[in-house]
PDB file of N, CA, C and O in Angstrom:
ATOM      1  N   UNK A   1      -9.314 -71.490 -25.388  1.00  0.00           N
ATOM      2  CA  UNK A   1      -8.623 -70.258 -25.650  1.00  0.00           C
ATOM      3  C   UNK A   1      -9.663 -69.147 -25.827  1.00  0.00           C
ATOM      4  O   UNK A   1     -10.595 -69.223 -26.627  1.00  0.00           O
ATOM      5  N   UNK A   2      -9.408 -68.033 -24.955  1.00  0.00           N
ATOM      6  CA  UNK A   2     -10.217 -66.811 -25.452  1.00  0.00           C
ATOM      7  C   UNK A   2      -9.795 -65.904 -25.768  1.00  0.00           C
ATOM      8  O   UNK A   2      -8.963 -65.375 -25.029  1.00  0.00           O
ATOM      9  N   UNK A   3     -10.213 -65.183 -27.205  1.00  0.00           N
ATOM     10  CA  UNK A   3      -9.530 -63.768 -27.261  1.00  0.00           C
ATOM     11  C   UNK A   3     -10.083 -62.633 -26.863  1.00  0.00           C
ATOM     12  O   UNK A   3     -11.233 -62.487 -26.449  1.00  0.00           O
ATOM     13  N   UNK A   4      -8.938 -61.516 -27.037  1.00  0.00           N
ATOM     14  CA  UNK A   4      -8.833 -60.669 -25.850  1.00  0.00           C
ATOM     15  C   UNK A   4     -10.396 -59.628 -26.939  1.00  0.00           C
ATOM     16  O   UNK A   4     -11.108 -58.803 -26.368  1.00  0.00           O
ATOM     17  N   UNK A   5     -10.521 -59.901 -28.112  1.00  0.00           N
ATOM     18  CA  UNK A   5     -11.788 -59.314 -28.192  1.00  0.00           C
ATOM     19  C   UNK A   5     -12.466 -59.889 -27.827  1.00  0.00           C
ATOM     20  O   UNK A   5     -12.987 -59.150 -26.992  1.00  0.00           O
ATOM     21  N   UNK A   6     -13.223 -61.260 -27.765  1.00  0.00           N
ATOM     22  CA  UNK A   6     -14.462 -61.545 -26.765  1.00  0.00           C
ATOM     23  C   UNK A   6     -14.422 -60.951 -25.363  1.00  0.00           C
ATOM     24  O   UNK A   6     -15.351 -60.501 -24.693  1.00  0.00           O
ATOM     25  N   UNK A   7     -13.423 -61.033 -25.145  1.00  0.00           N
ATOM     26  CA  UNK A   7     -13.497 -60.485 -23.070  1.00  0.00           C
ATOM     27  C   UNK A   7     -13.877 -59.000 -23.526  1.00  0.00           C
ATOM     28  O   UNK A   7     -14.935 -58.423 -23.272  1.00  0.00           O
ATOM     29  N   UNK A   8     -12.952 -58.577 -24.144  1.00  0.00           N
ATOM     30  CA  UNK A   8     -14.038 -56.912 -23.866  1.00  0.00           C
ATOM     31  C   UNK A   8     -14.791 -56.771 -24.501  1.00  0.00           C
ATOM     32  O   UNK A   8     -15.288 -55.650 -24.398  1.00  0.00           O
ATOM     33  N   UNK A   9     -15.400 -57.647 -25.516  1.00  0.00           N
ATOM     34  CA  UNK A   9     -17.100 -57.792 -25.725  1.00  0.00           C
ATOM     35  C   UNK A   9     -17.914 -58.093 -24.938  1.00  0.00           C
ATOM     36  O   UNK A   9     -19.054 -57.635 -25.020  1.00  0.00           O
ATOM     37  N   UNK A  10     -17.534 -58.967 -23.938  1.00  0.00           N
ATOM     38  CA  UNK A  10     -18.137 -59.396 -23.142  1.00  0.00           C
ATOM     39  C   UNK A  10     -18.581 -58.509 -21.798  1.00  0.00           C
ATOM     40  O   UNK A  10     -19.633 -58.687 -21.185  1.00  0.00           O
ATOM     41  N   UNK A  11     -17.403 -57.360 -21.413  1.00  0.00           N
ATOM     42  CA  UNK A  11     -17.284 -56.708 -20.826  1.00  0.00           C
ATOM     43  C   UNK A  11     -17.788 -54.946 -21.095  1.00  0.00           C
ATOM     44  O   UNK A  11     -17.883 -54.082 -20.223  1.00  0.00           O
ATOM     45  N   UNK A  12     -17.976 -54.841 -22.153  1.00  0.00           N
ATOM     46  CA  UNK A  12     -18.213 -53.312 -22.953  1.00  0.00           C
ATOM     47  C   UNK A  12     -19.346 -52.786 -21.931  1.00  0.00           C
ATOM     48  O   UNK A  12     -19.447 -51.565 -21.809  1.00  0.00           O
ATOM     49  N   UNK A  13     -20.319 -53.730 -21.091  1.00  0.00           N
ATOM     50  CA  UNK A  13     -21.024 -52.731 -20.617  1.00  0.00           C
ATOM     51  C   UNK A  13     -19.977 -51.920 -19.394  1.00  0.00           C
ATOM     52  O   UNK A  13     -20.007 -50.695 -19.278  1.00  0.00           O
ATOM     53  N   UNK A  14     -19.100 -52.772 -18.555  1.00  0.00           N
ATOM     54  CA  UNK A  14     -19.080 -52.583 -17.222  1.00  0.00           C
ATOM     55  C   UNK A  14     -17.578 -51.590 -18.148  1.00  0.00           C
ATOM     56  O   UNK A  14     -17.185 -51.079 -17.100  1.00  0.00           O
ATOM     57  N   UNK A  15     -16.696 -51.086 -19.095  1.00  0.00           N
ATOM     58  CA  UNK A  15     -15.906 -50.862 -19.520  1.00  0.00           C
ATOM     59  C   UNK A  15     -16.505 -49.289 -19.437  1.00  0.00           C
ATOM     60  O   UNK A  15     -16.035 -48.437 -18.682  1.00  0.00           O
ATOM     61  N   UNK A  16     -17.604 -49.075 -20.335  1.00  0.00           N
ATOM     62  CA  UNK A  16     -18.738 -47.811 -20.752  1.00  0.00           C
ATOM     63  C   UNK A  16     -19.550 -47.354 -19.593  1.00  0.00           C
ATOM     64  O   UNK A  16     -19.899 -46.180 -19.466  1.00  0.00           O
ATOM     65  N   UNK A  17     -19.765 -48.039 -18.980  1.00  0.00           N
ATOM     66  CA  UNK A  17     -21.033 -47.693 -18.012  1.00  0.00           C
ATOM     67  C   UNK A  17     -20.354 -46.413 -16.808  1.00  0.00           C
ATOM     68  O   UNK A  17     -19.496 -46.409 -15.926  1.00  0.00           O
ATOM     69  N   UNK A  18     -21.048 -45.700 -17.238  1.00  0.00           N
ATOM     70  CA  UNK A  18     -20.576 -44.178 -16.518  1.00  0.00           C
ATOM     71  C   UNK A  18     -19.966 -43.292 -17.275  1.00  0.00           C
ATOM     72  O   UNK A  18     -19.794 -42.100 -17.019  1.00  0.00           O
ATOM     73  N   UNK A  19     -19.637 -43.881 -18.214  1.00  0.00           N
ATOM     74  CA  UNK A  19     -19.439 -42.480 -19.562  1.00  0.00           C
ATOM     75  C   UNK A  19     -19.813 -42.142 -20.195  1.00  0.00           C
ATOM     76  O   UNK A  19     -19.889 -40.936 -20.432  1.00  0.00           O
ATOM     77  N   UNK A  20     -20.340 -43.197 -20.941  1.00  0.00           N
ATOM     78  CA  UNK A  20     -21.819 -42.821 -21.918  1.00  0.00           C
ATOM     79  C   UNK A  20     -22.713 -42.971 -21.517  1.00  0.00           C
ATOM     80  O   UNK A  20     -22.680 -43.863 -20.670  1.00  0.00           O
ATOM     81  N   UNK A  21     -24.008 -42.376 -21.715  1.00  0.00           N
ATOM     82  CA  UNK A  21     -25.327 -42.498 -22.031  1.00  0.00           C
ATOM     83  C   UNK A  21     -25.877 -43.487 -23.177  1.00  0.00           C
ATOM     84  O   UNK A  21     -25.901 -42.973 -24.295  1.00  0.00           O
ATOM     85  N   UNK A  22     -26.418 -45.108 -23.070  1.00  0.00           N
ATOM     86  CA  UNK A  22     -26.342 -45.536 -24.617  1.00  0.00           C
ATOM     87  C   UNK A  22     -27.517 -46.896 -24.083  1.00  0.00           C
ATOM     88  O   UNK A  22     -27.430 -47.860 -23.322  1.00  0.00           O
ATOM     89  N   UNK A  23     -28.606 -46.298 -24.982  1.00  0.00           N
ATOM     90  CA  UNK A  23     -29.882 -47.544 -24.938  1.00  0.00           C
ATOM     91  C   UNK A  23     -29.291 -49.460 -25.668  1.00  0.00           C
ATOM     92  O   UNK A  23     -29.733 -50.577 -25.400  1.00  0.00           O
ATOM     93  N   UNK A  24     -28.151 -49.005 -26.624  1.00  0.00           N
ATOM     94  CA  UNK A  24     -27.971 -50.434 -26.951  1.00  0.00           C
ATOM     95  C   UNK A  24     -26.357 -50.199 -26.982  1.00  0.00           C
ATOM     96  O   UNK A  24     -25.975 -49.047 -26.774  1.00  0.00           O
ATOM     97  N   UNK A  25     -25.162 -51.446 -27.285  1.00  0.00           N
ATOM     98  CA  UNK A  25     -23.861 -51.515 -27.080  1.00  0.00           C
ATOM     99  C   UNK A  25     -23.596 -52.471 -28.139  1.00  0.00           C
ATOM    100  O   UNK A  25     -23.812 -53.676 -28.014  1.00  0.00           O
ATOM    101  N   UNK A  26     -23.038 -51.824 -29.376  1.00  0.00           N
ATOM    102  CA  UNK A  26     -22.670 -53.430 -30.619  1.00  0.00           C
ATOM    103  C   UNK A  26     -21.379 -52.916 -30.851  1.00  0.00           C
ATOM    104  O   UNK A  26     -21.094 -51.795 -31.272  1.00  0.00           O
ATOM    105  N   UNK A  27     -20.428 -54.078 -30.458  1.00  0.00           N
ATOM    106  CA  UNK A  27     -19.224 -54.388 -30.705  1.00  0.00           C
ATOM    107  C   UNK A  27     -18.644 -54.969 -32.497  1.00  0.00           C
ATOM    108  O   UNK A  27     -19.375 -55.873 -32.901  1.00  0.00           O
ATOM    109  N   UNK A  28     -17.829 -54.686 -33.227  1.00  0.00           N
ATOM    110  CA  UNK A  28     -17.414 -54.976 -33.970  1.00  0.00           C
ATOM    111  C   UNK A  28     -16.093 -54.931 -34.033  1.00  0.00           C
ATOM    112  O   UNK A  28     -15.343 -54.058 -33.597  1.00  0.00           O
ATOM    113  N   UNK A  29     -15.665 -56.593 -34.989  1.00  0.00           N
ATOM    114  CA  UNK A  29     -13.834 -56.702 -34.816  1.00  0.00           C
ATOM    115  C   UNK A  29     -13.434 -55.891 -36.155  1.00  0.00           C
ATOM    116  O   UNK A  29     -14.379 -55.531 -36.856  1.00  0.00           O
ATOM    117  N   UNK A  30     -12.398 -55.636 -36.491  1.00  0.00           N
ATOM    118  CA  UNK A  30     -11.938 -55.432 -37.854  1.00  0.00           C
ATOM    119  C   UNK A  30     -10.417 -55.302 -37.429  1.00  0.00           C
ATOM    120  O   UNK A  30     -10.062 -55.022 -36.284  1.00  0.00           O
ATOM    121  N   UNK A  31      -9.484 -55.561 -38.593  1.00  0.00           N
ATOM    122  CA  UNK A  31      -8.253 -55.265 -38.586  1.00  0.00           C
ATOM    123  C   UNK A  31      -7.736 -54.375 -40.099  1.00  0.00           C
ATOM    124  O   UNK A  31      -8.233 -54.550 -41.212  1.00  0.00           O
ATOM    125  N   UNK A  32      -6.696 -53.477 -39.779  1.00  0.00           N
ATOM    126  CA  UNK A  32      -6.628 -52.859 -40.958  1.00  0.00           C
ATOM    127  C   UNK A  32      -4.755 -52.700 -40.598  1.00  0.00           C
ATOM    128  O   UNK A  32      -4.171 -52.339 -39.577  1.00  0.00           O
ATOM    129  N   UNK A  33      -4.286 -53.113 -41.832  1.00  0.00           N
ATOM    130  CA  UNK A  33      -2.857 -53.282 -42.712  1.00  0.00           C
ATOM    131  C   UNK A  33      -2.248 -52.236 -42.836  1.00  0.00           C
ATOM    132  O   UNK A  33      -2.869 -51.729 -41.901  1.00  0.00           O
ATOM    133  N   UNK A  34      -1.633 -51.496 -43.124  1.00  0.00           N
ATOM    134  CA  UNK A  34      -0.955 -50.319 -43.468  1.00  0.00           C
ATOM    135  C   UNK A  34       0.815 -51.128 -44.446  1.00  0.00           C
ATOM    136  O   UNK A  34       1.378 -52.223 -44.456  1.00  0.00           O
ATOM    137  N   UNK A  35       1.035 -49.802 -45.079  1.00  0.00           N
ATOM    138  CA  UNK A  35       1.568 -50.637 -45.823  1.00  0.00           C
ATOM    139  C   UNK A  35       3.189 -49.717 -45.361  1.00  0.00           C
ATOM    140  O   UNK A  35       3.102 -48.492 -45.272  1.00  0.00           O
ATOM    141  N   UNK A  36       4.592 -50.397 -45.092  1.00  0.00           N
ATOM    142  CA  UNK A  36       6.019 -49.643 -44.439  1.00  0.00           C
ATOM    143  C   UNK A  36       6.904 -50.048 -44.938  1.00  0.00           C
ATOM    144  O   UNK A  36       7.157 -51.229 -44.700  1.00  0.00           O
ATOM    145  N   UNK A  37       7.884 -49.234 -45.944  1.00  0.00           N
ATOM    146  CA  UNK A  37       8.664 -49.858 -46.037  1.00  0.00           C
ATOM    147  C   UNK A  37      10.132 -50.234 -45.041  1.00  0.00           C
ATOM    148  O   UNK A  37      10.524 -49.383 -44.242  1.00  0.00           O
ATOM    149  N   UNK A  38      10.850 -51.534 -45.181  1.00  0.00           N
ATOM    150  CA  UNK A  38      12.036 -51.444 -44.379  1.00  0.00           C
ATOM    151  C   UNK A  38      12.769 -51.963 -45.578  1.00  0.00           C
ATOM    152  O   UNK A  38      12.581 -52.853 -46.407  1.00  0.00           O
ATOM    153  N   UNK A  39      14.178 -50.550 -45.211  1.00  0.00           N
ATOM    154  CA  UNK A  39      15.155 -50.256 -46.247  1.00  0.00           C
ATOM    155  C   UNK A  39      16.249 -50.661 -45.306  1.00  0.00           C
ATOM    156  O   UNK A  39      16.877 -49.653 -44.979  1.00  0.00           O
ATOM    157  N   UNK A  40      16.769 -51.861 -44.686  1.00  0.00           N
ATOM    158  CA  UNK A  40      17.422 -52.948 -43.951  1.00  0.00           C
ATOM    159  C   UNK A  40      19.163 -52.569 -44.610  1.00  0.00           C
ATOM    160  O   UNK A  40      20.190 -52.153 -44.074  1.00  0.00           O
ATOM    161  N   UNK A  41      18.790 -52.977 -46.034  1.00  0.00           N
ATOM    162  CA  UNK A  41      20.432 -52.741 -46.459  1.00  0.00           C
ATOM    163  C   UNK A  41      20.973 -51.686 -46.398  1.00  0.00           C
ATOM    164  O   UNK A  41      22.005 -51.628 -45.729  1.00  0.00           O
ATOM    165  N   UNK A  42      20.428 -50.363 -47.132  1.00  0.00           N
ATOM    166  CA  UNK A  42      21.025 -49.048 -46.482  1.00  0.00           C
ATOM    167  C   UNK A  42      21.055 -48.944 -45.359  1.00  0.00           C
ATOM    168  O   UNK A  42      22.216 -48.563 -45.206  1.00  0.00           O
ATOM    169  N   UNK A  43      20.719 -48.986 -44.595  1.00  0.00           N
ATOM    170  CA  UNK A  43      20.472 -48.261 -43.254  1.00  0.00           C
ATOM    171  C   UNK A  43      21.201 -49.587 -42.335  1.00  0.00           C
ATOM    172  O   UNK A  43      20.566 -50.056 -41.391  1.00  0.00           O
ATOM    173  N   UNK A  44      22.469 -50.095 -42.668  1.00  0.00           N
ATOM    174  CA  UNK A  44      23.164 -50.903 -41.945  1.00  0.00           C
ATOM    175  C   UNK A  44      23.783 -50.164 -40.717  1.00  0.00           C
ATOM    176  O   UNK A  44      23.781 -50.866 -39.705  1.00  0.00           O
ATOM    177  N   UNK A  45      24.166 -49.262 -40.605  1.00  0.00           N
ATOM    178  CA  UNK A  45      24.662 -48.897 -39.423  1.00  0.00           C
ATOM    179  C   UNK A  45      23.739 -47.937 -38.404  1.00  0.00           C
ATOM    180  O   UNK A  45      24.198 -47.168 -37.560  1.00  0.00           O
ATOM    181  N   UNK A  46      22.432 -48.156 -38.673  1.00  0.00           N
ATOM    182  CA  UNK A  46      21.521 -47.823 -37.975  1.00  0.00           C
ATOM    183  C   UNK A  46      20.940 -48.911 -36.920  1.00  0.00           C
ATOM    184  O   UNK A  46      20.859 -49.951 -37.573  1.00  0.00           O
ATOM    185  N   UNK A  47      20.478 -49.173 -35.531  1.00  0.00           N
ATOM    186  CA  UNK A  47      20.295 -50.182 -34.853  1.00  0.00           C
ATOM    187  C   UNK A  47      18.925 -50.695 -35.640  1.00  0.00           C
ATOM    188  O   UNK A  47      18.402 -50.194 -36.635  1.00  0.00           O
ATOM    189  N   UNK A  48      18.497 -51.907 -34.838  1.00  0.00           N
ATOM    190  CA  UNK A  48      17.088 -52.193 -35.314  1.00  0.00           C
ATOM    191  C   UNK A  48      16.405 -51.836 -34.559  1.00  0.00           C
ATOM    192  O   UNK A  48      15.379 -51.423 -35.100  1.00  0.00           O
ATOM    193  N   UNK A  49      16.368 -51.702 -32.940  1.00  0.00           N
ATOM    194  CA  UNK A  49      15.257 -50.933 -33.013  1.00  0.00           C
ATOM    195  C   UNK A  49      14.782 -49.612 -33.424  1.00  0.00           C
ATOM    196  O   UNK A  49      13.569 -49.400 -33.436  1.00  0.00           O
ATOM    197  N   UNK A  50      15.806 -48.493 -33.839  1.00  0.00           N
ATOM    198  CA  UNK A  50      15.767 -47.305 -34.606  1.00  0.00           C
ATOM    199  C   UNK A  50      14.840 -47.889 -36.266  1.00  0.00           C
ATOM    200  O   UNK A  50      13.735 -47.450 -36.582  1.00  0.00           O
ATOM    201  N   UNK A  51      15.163 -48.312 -36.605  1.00  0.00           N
ATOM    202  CA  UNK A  51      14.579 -48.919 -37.895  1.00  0.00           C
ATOM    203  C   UNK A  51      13.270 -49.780 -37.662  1.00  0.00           C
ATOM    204  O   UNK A  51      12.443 -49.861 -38.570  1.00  0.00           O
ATOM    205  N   UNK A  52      13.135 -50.230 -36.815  1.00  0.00           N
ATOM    206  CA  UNK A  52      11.522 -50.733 -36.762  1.00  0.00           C
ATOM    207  C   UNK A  52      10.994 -49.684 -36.219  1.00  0.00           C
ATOM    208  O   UNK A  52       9.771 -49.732 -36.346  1.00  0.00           O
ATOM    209  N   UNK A  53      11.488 -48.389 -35.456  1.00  0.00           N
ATOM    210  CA  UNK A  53      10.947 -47.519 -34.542  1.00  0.00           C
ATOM    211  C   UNK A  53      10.036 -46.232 -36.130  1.00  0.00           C
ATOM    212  O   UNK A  53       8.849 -46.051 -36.402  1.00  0.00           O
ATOM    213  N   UNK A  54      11.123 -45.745 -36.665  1.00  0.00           N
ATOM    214  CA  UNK A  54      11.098 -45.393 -38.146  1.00  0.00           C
ATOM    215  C   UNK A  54       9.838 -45.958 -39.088  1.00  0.00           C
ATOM    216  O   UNK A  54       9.036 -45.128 -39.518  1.00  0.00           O
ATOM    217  N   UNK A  55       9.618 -47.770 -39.495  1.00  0.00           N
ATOM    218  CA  UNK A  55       8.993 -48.159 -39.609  1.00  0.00           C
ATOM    219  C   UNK A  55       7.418 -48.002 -38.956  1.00  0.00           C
ATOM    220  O   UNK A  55       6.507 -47.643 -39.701  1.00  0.00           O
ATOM    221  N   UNK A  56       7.245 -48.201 -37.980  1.00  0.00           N
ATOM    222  CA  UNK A  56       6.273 -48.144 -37.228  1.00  0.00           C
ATOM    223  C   UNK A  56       5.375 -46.695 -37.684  1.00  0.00           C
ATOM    224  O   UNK A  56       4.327 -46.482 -38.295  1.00  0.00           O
ATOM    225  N   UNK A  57       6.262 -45.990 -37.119  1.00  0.00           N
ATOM    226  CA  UNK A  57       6.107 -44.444 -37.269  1.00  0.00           C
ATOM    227  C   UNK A  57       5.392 -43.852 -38.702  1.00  0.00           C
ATOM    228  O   UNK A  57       4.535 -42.969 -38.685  1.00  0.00           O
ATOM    229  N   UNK A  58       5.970 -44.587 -40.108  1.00  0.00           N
ATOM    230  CA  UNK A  58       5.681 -44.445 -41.079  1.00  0.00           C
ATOM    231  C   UNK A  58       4.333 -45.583 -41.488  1.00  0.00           C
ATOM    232  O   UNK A  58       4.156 -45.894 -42.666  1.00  0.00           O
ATOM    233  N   UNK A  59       3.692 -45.982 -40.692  1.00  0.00           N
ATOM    234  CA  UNK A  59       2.732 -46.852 -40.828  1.00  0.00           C
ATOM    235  C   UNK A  59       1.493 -46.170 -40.251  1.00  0.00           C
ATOM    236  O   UNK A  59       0.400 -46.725 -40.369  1.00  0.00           O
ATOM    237  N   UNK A  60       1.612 -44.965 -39.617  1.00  0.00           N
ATOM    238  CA  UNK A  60       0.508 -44.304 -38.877  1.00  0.00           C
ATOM    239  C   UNK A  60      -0.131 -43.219 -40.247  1.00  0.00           C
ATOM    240  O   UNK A  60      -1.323 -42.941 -40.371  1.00  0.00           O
ATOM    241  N   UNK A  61       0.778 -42.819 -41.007  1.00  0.00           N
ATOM    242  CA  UNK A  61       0.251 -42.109 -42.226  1.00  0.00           C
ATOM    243  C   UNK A  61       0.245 -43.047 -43.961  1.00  0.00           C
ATOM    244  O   UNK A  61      -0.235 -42.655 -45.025  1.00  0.00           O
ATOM    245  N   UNK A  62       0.868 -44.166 -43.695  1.00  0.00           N
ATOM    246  CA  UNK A  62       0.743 -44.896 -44.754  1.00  0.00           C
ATOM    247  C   UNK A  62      -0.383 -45.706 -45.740  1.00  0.00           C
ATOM    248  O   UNK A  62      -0.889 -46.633 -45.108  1.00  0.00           O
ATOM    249  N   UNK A  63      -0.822 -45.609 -46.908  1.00  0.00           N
ATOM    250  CA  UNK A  63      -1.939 -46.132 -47.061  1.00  0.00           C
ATOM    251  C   UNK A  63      -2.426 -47.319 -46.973  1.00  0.00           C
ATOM    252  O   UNK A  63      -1.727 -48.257 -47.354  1.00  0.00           O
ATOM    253  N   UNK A  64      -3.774 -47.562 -46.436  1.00  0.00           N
ATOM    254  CA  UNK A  64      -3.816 -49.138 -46.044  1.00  0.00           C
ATOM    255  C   UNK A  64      -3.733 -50.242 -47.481  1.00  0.00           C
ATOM    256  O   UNK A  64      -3.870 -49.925 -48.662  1.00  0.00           O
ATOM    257  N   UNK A  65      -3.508 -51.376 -46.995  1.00  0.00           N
ATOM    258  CA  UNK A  65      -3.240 -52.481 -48.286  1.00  0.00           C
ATOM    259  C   UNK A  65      -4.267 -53.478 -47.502  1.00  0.00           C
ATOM    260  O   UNK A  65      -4.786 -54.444 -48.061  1.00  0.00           O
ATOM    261  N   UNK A  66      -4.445 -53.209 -46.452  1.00  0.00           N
ATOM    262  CA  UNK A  66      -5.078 -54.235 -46.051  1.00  0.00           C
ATOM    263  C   UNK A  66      -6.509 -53.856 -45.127  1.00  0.00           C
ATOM    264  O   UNK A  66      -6.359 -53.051 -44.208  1.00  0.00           O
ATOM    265  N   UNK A  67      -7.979 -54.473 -45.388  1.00  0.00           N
ATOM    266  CA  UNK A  67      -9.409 -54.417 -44.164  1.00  0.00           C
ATOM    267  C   UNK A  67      -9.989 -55.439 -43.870  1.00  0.00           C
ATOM    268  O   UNK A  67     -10.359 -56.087 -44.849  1.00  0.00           O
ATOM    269  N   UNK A  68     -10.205 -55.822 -42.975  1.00  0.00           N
ATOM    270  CA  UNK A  68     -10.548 -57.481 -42.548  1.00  0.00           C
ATOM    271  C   UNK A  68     -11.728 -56.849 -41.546  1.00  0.00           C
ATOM    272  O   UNK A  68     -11.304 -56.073 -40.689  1.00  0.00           O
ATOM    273  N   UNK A  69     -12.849 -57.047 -41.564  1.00  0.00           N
ATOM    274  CA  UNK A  69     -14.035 -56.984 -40.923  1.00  0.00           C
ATOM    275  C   UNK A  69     -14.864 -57.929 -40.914  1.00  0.00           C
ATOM    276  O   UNK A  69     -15.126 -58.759 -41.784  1.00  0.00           O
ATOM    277  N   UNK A  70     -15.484 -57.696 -39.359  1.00  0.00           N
ATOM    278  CA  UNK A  70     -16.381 -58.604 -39.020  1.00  0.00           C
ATOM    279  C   UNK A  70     -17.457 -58.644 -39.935  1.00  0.00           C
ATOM    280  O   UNK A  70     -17.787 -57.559 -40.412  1.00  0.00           O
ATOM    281  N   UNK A  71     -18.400 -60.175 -40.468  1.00  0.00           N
ATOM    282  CA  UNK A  71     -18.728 -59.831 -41.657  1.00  0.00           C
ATOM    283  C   UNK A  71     -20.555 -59.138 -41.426  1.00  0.00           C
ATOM    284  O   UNK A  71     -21.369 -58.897 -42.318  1.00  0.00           O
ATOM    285  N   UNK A  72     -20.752 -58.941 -39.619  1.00  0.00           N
ATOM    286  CA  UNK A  72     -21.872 -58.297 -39.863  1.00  0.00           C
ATOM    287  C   UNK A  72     -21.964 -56.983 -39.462  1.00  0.00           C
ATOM    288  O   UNK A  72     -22.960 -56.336 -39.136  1.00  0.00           O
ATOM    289  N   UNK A  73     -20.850 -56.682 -39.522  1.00  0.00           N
ATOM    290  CA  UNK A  73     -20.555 -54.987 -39.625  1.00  0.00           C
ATOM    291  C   UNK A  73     -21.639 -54.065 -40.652  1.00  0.00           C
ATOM    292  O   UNK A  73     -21.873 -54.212 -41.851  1.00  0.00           O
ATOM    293  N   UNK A  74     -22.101 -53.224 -39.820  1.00  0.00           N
ATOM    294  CA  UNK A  74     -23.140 -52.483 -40.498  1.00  0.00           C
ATOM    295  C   UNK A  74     -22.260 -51.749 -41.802  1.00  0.00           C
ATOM    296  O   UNK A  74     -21.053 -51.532 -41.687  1.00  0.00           O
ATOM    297  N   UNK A  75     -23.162 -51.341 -43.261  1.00  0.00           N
ATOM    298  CA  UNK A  75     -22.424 -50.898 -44.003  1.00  0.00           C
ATOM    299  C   UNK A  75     -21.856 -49.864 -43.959  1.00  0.00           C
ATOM    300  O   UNK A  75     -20.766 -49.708 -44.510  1.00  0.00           O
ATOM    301  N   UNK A  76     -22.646 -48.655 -43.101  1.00  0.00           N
ATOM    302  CA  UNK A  76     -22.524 -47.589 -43.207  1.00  0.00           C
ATOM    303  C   UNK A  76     -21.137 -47.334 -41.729  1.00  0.00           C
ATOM    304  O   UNK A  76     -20.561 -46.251 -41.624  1.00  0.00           O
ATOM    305  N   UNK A  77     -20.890 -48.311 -40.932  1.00  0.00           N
ATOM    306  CA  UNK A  77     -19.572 -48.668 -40.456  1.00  0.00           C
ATOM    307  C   UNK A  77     -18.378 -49.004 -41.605  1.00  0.00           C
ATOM    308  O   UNK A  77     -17.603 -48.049 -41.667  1.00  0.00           O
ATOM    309  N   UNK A  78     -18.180 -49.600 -42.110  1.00  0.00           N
ATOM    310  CA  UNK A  78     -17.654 -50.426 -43.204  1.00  0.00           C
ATOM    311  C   UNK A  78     -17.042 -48.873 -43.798  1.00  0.00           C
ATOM    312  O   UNK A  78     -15.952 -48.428 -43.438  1.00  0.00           O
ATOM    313  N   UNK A  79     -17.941 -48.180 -44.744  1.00  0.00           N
ATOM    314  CA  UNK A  79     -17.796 -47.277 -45.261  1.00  0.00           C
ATOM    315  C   UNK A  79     -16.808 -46.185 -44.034  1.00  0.00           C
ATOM    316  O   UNK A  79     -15.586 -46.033 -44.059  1.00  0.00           O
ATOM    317  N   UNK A  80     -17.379 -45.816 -43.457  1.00  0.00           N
ATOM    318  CA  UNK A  80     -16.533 -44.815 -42.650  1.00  0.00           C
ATOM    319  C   UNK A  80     -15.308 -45.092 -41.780  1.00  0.00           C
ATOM    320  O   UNK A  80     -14.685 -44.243 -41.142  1.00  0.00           O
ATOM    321  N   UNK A  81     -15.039 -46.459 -41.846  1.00  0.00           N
ATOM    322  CA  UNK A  81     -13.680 -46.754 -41.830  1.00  0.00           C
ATOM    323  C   UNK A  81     -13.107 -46.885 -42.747  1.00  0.00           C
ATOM    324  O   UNK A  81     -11.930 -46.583 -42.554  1.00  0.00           O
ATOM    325  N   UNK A  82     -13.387 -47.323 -44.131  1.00  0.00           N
ATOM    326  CA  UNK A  82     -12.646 -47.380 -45.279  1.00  0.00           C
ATOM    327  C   UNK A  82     -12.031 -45.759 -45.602  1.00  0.00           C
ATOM    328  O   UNK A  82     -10.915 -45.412 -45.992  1.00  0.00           O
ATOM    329  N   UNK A  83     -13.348 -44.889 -45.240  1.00  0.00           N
ATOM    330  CA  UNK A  83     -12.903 -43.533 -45.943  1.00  0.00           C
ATOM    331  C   UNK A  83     -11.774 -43.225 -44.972  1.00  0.00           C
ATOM    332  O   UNK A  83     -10.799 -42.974 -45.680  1.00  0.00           O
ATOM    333  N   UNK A  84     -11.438 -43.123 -43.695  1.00  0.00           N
ATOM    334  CA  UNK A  84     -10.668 -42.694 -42.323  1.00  0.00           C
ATOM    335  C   UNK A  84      -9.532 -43.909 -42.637  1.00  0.00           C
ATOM    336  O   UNK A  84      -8.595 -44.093 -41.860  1.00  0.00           O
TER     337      UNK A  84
END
């Protein structure tokens, strides 16, 4: 099984090459949580996908609950995703 981050790790030069200008290329994974609520019982006569659509939507400004990083992520990476 491969995941779809190794292939475009694997790939980042031929992905970049012609857009940037860049002497070295370091890839890092991380995942980050956001936190949504779904209010299911009120909103009974609303469809679901309107309500996961709602959801979703409210997850782009919501504060994160959750950061999962690769653990040799430079710090000063680390940091400037935590603050963003």
């Amino acid at each position: 099984m491969i995941l779809l981050d190794n292939i475009l790790r694997y790939c980042l030069d031929d992905i970049f090459k012609g857009f940037f200008d860049y002497d070295a290329l370091n890839a890092y994974s991380m995942k980050m949580t956001r936190d949504a609520e779904y209010d299911l019982v009120h909103e009974m006569e609303s469809s679901l996908m309107e309500l996961m659509s709602s959801s979703l939507k409210q997850r782009l400004t919501a504060e994160p609950v959750r950061f999962v990083y690769q653990r040799d992520m430079p710090a000063a990476l680390v940091d400037v995703l935590r603050e963003n």
